[in-house]
LOFI-896371 format. One record per residue: chain; z, y, x of N, C-alpha, C, O in turn; residue number from 1; residue in one letter. Coordinates in steps of 0.2 Angstrom, whole numbers, padded with zeros to 4 digits, always signed. Example, Ala and Ser with C-alpha at 12.3 -4.5 7.8 and 13.67 -1.06 7.14 Angstrom:
! LOFI-896371
TITOR chain    nw    nv    nu   caw   cav   cau    cw    cv    cu    ow    ov    ou resi resn
TITOR     A +0039 -0028 +0066 +0039 -0022 +0062 +0039 -0016 +0066 +0042 -0017 +0071    1    a
TITOR     A +0035 -0011 +0064 +0036 -0005 +0068 +0039 +0000 +0064 +0040 +0006 +0067    2    s
END
This chain:
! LOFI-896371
TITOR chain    nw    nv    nu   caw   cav   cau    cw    cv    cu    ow    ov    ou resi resn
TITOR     A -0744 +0065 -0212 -0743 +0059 -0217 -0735 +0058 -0218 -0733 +0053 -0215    1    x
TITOR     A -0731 +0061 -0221 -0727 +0063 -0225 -0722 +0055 -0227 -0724 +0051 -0232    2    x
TITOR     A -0716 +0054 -0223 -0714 +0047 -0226 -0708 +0049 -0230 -0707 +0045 -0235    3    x
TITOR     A -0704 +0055 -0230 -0699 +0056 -0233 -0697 +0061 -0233 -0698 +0062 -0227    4    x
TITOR     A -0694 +0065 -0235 -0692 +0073 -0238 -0686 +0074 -0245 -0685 +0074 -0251    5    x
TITOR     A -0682 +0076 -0240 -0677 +0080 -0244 -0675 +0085 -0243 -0676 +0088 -0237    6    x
TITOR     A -0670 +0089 -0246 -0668 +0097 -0246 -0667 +0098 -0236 -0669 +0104 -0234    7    x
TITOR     A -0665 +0094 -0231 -0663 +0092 -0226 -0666 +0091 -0220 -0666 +0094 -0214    8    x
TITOR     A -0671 +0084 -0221 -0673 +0082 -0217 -0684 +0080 -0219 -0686 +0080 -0224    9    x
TITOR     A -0686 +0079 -0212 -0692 +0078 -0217 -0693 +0073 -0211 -0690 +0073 -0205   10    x
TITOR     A -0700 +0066 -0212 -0699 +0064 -0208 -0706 +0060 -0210 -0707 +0059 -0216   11    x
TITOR     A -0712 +0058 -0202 -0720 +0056 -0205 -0722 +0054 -0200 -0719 +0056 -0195   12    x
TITOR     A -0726 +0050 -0200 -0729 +0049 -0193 -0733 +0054 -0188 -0737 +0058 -0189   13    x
TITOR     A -0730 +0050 -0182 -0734 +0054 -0176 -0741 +0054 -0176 -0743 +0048 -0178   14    x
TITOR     A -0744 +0059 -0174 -0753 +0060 -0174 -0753 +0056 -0166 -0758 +0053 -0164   15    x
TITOR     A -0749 +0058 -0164 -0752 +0053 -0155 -0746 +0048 -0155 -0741 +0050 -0153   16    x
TITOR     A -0746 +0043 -0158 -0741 +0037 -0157 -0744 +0033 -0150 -0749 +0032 -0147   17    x
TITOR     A -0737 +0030 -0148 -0737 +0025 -0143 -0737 +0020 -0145 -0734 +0015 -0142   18    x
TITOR     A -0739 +0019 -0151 -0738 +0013 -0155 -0738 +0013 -0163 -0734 +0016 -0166   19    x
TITOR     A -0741 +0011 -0165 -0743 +0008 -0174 -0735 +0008 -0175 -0731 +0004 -0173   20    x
TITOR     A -0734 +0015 -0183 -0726 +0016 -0184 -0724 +0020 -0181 -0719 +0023 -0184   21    x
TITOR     A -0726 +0025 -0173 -0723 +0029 -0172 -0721 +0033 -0177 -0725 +0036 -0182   22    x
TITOR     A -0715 +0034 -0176 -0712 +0041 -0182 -0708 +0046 -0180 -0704 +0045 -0176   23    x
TITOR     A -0707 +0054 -0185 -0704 +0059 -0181 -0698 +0059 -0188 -0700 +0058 -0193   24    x
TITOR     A -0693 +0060 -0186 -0688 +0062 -0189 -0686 +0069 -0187 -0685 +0071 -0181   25    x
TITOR     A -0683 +0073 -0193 -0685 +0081 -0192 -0678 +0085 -0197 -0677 +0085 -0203   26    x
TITOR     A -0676 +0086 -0194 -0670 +0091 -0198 -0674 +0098 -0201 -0679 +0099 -0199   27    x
TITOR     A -0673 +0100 -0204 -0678 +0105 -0208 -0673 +0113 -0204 -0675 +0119 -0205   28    x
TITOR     A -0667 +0113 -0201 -0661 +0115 -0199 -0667 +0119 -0193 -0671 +0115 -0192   29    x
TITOR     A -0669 +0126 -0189 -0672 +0126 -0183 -0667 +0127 -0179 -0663 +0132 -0178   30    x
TITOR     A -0669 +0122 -0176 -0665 +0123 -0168 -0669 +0120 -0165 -0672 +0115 -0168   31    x
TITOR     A -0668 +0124 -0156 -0671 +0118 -0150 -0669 +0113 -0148 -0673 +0108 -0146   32    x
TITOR     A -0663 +0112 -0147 -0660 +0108 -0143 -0655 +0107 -0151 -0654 +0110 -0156   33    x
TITOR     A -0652 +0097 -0147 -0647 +0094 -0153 -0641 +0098 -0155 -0638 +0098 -0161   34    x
TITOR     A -0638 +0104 -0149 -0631 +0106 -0149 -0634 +0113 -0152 -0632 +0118 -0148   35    x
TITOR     A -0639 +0115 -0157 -0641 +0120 -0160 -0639 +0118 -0166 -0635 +0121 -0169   36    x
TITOR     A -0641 +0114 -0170 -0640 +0110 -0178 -0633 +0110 -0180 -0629 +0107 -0176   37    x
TITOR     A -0632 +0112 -0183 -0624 +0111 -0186 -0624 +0104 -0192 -0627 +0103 -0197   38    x
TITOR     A -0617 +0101 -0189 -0618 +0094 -0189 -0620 +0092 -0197 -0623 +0087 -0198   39    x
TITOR     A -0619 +0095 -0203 -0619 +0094 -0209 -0628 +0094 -0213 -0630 +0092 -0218   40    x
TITOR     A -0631 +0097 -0205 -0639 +0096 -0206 -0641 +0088 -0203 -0647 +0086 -0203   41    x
TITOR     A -0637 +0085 -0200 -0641 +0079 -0194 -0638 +0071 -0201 -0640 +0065 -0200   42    x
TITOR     A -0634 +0072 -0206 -0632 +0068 -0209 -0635 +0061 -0209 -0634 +0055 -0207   43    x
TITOR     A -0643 +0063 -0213 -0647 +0059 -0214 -0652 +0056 -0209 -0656 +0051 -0209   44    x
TITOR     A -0650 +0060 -0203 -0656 +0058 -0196 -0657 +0049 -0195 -0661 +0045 -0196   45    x
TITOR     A -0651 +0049 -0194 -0650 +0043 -0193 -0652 +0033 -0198 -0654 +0028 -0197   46    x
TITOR     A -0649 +0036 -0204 -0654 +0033 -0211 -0658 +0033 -0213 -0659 +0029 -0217   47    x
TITOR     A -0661 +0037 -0211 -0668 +0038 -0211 -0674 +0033 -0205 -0678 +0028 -0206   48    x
TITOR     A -0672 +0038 -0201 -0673 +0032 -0194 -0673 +0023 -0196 -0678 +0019 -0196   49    x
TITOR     A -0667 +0022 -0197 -0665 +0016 -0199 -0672 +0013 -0205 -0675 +0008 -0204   50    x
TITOR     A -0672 +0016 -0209 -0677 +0016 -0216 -0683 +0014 -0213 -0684 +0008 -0213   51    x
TITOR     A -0686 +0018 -0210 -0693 +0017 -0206 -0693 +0014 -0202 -0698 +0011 -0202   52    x
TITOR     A -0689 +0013 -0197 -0688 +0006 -0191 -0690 +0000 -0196 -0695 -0004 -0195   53    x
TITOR     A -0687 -0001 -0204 -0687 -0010 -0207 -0693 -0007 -0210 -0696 -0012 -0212   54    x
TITOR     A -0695 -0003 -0210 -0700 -0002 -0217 -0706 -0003 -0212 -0711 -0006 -0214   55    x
TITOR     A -0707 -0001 -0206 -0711 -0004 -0202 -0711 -0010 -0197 -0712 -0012 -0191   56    x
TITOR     A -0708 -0013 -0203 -0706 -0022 -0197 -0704 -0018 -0190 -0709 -0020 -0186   57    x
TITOR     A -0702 -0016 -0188 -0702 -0013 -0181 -0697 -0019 -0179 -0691 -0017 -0179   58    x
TITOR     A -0698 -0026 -0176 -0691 -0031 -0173 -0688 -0024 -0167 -0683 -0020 -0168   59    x
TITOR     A -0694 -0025 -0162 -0690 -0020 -0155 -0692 -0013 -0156 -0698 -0013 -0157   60    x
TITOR     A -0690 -0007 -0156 -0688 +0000 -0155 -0685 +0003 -0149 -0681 +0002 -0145   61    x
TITOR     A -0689 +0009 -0150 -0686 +0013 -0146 -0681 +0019 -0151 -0685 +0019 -0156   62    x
TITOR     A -0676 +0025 -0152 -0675 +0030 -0154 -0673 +0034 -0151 -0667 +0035 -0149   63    x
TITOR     A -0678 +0039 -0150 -0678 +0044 -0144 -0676 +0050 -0148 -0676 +0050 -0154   64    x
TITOR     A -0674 +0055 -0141 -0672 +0063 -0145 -0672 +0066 -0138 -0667 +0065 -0135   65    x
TITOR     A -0676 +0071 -0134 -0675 +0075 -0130 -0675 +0081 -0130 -0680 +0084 -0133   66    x
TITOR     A -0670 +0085 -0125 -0666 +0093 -0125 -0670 +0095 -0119 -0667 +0094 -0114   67    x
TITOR     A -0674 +0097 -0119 -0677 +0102 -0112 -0682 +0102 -0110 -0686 +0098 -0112   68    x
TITOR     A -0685 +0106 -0106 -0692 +0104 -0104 -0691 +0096 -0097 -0695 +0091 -0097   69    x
TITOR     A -0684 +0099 -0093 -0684 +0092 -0088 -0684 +0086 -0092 -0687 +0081 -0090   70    x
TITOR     A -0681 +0086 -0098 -0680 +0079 -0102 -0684 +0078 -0107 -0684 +0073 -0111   71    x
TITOR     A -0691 +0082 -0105 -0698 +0078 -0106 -0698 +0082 -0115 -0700 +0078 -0119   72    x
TITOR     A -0695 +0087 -0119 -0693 +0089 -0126 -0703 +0094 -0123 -0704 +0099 -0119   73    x
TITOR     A -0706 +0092 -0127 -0712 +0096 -0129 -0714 +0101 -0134 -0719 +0105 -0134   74    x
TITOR     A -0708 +0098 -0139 -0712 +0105 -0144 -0702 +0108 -0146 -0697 +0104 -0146   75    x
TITOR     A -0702 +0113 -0147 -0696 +0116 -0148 -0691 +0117 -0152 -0688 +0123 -0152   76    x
TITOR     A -0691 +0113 -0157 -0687 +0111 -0163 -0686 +0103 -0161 -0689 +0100 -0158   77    x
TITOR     A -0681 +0101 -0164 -0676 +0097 -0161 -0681 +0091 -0168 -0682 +0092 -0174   78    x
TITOR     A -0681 +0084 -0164 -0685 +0079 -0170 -0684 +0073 -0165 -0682 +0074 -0159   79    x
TITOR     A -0684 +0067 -0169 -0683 +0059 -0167 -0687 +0057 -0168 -0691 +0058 -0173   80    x
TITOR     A -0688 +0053 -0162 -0692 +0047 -0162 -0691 +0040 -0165 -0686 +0037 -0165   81    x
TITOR     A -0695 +0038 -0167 -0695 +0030 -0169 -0701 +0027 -0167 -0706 +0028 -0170   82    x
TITOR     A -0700 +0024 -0161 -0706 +0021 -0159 -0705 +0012 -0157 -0702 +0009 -0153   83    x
TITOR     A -0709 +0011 -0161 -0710 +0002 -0162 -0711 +0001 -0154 -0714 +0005 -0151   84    x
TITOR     A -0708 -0005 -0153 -0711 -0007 -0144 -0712 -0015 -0146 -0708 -0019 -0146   85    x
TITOR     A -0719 -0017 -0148 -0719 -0022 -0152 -0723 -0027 -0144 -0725 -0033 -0146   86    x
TITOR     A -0723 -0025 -0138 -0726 -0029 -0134 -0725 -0023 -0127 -0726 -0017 -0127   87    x
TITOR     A -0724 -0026 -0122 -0724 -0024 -0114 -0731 -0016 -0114 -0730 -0010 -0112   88    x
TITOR     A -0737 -0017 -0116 -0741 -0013 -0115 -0741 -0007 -0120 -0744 -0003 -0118   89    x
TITOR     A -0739 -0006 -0127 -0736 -0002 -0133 -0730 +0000 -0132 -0726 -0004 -0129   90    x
TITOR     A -0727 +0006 -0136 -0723 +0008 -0137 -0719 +0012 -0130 -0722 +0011 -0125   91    x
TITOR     A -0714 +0015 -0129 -0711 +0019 -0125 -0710 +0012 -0118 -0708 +0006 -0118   92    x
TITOR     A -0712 +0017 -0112 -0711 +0014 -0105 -0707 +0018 -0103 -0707 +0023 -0107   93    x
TITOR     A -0703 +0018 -0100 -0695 +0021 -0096 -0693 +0018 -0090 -0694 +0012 -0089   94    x
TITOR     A -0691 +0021 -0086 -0686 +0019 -0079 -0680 +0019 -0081 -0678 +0021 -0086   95    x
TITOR     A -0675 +0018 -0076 -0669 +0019 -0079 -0665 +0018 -0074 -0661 +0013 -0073   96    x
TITOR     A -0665 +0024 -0070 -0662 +0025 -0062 -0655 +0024 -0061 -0654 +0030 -0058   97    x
TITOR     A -0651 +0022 -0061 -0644 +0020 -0061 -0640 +0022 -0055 -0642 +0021 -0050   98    x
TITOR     A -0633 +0026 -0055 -0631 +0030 -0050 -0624 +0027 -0049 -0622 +0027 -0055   99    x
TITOR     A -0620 +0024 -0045 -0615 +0024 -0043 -0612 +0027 -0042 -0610 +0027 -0036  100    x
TITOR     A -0607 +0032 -0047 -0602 +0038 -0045 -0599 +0036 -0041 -0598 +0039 -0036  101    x
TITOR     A -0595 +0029 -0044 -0588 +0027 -0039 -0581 +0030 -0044 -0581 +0035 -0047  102    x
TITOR     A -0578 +0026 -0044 -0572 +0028 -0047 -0569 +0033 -0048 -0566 +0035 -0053  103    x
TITOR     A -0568 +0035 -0043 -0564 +0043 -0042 -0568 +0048 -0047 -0564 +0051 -0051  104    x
TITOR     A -0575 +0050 -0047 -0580 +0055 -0049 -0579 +0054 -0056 -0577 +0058 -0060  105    x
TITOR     A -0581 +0044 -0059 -0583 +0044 -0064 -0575 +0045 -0067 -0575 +0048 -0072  106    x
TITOR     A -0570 +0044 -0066 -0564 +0047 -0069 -0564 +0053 -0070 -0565 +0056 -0076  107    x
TITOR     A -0564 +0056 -0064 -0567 +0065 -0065 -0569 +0068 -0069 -0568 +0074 -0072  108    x
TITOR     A -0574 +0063 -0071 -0582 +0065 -0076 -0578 +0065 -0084 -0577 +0069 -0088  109    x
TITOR     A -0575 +0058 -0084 -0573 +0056 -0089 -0567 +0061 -0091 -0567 +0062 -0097  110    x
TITOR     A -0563 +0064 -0088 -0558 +0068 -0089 -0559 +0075 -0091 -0557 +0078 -0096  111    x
TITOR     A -0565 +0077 -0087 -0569 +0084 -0088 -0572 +0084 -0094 -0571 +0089 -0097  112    x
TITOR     A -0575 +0080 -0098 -0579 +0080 -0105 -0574 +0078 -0109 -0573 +0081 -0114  113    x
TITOR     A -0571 +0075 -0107 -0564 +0071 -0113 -0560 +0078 -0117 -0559 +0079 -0122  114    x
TITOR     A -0559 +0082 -0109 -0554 +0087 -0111 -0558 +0094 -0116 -0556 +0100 -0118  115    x
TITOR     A -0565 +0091 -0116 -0569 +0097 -0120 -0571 +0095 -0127 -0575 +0098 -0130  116    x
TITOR     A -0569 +0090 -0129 -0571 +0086 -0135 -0567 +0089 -0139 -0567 +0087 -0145  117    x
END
């Protein structure tokens, strides 16, 4: 079911939604992973997303995108989520395990990726 299509992007609802509205947003670009797309294909991911988030009353949302098999990524072409979380028992459930680097590392961290940017 088909919500939008251009030279670029294509983008329709999920066949196993976590909720009324789930939607895939899809670069037509193949790649596995996001750092595969070359950026002048991802332009419209995002307004799109946005498009179908209002076009589905969606107040609360999730927009997902996973790289891996660890990072739960199931099918092998790089696609977004828009999943409505319209109530505690619908929509995406998540933990969100929080780590205390500590100062010294998270500078580190931050110094290390800064200097590859």
């Amino acid at each position: 079911m088909k919500l939008f299509e251009s030279e670029k992007t294509l983008a329709f609802l999920d066949i196993q939604p976590l909720s009324a509205g789930h939607a895939l947003v899809v670069p037509k670009h193949h790649g596995e992973k996001l750092t595969d797309i070359p950026d002048d294909q991802l332009h419209e991911i995002l307004p799109v997303l946005k498009k179908i988030a209002t076009a589905a009353s969606a107040e609360n949302y999730n927009i997902l995108q996973n790289n891996g098999r660890i990072a739960h990524q199931a099918v092998d072409h790089v696609h977004f989520h828009m999943i409505p979380k319209p109530n505690q028992e619908e929509g995406l459930g998540i933990t969100w395990p929080q780590q205390d680097l500590g100062k010294d590392k998270l500078q580190k961290l931050f110094e290390e990726i800064k200097s590859k940017m």
